[in-house]
C-alpha positions as CSV (number, residue, x, y, z in Angstrom):
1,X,73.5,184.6,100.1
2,X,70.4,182.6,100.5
3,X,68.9,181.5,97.5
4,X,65.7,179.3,98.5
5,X,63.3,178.4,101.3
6,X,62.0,175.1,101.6
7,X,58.5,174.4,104.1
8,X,57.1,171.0,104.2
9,X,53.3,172.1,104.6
10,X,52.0,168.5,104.2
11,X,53.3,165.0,105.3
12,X,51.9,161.8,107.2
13,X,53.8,163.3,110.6
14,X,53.6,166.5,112.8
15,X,57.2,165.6,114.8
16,X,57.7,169.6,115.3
17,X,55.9,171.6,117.5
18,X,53.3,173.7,115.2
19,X,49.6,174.3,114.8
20,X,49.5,172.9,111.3
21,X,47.5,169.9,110.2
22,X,49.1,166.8,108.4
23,X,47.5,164.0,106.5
24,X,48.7,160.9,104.5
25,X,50.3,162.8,101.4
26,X,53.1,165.0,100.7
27,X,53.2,169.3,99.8
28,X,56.4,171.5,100.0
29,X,56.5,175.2,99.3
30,X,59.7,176.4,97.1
31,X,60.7,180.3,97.8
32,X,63.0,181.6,95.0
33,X,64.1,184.3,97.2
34,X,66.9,185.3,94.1
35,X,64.1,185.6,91.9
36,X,61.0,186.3,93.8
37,X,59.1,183.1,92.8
38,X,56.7,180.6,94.8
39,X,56.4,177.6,94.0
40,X,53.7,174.5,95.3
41,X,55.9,170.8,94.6
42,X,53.0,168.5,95.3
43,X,49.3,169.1,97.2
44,X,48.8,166.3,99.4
45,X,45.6,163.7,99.7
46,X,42.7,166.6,100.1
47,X,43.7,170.1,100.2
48,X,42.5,171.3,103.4
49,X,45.6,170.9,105.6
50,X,47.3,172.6,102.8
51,X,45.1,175.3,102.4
52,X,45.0,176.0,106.3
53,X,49.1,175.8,106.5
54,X,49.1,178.6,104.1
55,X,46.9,180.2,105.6
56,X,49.1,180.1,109.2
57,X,52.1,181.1,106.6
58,X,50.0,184.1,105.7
59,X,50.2,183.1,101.9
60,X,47.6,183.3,99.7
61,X,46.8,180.5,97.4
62,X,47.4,183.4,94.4
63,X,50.9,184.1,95.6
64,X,52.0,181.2,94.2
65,X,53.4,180.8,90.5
66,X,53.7,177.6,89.3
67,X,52.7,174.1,90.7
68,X,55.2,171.2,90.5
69,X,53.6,167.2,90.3
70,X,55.8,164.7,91.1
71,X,53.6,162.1,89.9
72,X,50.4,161.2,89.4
73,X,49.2,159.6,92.5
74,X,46.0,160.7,94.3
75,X,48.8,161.9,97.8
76,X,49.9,163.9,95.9
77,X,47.7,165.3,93.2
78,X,44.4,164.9,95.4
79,X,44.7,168.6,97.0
80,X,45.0,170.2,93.4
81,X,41.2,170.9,93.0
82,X,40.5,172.3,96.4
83,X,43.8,174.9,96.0
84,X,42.8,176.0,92.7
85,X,38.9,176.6,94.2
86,X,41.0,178.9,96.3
87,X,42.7,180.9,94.0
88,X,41.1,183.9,91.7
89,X,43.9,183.5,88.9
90,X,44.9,180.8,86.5
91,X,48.2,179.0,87.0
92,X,50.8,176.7,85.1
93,X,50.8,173.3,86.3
94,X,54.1,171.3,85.9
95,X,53.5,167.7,85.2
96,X,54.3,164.4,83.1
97,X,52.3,163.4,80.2
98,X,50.7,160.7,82.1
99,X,49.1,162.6,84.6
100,X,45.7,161.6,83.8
101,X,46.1,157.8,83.4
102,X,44.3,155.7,85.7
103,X,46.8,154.4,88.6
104,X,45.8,151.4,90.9
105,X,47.2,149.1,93.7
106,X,46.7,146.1,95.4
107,X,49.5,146.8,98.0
108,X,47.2,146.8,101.4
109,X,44.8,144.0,101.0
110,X,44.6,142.0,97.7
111,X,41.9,144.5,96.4
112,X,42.5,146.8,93.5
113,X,42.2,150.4,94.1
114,X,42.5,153.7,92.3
115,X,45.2,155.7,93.3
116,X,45.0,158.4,91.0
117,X,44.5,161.7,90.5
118,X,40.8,162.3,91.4
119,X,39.6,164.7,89.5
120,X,39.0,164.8,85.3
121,X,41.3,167.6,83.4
122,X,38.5,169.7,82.1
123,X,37.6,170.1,85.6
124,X,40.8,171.2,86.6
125,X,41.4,173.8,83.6
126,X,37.9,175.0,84.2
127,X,39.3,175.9,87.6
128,X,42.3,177.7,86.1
129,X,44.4,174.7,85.9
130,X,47.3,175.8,82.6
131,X,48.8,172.2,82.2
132,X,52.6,171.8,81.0
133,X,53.3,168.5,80.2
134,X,56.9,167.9,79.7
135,X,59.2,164.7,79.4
136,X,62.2,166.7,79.6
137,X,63.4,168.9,81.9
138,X,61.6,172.1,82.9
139,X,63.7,175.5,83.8
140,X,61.0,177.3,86.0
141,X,63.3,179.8,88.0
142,X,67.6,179.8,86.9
143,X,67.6,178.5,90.3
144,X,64.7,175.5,89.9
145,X,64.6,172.9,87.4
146,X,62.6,169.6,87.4
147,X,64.1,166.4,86.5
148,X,61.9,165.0,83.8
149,X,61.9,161.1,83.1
150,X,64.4,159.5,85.3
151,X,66.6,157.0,84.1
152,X,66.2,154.0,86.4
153,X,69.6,152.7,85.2
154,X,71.9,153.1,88.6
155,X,69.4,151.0,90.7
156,X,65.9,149.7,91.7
157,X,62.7,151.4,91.1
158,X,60.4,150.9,94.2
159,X,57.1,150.4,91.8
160,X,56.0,146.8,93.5
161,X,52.3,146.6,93.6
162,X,51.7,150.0,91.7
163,X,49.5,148.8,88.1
164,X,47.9,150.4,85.0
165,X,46.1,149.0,82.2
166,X,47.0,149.1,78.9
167,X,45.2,147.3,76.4
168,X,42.9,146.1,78.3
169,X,45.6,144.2,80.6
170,X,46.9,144.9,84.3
171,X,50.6,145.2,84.2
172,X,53.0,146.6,86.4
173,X,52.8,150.2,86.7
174,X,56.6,151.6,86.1
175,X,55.2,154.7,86.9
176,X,57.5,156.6,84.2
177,X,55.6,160.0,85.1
178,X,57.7,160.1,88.9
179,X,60.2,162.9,89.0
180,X,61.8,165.1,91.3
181,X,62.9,168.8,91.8
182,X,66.3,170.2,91.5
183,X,67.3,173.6,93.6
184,X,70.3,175.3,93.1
185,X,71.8,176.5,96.7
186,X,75.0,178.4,97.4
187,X,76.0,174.9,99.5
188,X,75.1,172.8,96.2
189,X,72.2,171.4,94.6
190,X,68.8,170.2,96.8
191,X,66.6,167.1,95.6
192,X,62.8,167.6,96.4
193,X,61.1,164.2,95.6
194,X,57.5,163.1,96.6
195,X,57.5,159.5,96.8
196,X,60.9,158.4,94.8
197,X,59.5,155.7,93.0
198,X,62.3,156.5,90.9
199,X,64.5,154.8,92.9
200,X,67.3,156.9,95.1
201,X,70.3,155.6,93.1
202,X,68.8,156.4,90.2
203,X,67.4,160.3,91.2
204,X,70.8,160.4,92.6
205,X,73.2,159.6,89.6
206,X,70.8,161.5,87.3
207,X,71.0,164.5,89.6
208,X,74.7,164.0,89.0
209,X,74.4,164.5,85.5
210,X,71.8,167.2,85.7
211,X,73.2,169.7,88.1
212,X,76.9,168.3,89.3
213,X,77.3,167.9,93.0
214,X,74.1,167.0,95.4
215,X,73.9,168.7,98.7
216,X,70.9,167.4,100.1
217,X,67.7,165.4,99.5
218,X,64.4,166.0,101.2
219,X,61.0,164.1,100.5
220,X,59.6,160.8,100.7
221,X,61.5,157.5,99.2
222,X,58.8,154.8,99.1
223,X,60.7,152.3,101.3
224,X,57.7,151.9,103.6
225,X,57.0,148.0,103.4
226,X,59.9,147.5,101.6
227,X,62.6,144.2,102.9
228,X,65.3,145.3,105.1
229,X,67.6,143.9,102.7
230,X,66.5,146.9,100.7
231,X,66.3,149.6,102.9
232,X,69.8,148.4,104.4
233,X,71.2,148.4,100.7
234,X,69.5,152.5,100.4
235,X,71.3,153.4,103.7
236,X,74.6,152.2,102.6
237,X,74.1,154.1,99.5
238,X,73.2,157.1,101.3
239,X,76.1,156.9,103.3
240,X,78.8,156.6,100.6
241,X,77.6,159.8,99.2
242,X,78.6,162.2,101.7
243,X,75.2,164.6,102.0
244,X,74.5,167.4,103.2
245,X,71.4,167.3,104.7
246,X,68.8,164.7,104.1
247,X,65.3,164.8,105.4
248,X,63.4,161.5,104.7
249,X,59.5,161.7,104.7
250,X,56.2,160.5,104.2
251,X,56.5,157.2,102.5
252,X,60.2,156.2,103.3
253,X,58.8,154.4,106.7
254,X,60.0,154.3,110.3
255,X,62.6,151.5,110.0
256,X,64.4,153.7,106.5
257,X,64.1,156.5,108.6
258,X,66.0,155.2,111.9
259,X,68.4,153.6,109.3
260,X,69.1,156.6,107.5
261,X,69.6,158.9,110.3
262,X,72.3,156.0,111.4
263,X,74.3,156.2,108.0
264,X,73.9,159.7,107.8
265,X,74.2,161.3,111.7
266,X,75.5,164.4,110.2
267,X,73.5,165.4,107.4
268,X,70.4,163.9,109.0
269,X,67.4,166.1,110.2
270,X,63.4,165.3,111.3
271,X,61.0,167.4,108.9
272,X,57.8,166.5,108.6
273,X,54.9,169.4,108.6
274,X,56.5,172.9,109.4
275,X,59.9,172.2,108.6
276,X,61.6,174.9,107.4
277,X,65.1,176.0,106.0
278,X,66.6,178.4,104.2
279,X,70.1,177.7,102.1
């Protein structure tokens, strides 16, 4: 029986043939289809290729039930205020404490910029925005479950260049708000991530422990610009554990993607915006 839909409505590539928009960000649509529930993991930069893919879909921004943030940055949060203009209903948004701290980088050029999400919280509740902050675990469907804090205990975080301030000092930004999304499927259990700051050993072994055996992972992996050493050392990883299905987007990078697809021929597949599968 199939128990969830997965569509990737925004990422940084169109490699399908589709009349939806991308942009630099990330936005998947989970379908409960055991329990009748819709869920948004993630918005993207701006909104408006997300709100014109539903649209093409034929969903309405108030058919969905809850809204999933993997973290905090603006790719990913930035879409929030333009889908809830959209919608006529309040709804429960899924997130880590830190949501609202101030995020910055220096990654491109040497300049400090804000990466965070863009809009204030009162702005957001005034737009119907019900915020659940949670370190733990949250069980939104018997099927869906987020991850909470990950341990990064089995491997590298990929957090270089990402800051915050805290008492009045820069420091590295371990970014403990990143998380990911567990679906339970009748072939095993699907990882959702947005940018996997987390690290992928460490999503991975605390999947393990979470949910028991990992089918497949889809999302991004933040191993654009990272050293080859790395993303060869991820690709080895990926290999030894025997997936599924693995679809590798938006931030993971051309070189980790080519890599990947090498280590893992089998359980390899191109996503991107309109990818679509049901399991």
């Amino acid at each position: 029986m199939v128990k969830t839909r997965i569509t990737i409505l925004v990422d940084n590539s169109v490699p399908l043939p589709t009349k939806m928009l991308g942009e630099y960000g990330f936005s998947a649509l989970i379908e409960d289809l055991e329990y009748d529930k819709k869920i948004l993991f993630d918005t993207g930069s701006t909104g408006k290729p997300l709100i014109y893919n539903l649209n093409l879909l034929k969903i309405e921004p108030d058919d969905i039930d809850y809204i999933v943030l993997s973290h905090r940055h603006y790719d990913h949060t930035g879409g929030l205020k333009e889908f809830l203009d959209k919608r006529s209903t309040s709804v429960t948004v899924i997130s880590h404490p830190d949501l609202f701290i101030p995020a910055y980088t220096n990654i491109l050029d040497g300049i400090l910029r804000d990466i965070g999400i863009p809009y204030p919280r009162d702005q957001l509740e005034s737009l119907g925005a019900k915020f659940l902050f949670s370190h733990e675990p949250v069980q939104i469907t018997p099927n869906i479950k987020t991850m909470g804090e990950i341990p990064r205990s089995a491997g590298p975080s990929h957090t270089r260049g990402m800051t915050r301030i805290v008492e009045g000092k820069m420091i590295e930004d371990p970014l403990p708000d990143d998380t990911a999304l567990g679906l339970n499927t009748d072939k095993g259990t699907v990882i959702l991530t947005g940018c996997g700051h987390s690290g992928v050993e460490n999503i991975l072994s605390y999947a393990d422990k979470l949910f028991g055996k990992v089918y497949g992972l889809i999302g991004g992996l933040h191993l654009l610009g990272a050293e080859q050493s790395r993303i060869k050392e991820v690709a080895s990883y990926i290999a030894g554990r025997n997936l599924g299905l693995l679809i590798a987007g938006h931030c993971t990078g051309p070189l980790a993607q080519w890599l990947l697809l090498n280590a893992a021929p089998s359980a390899y597949r191109i996503g991107g915006v309109g990818f679509s599968i049901e399991l």
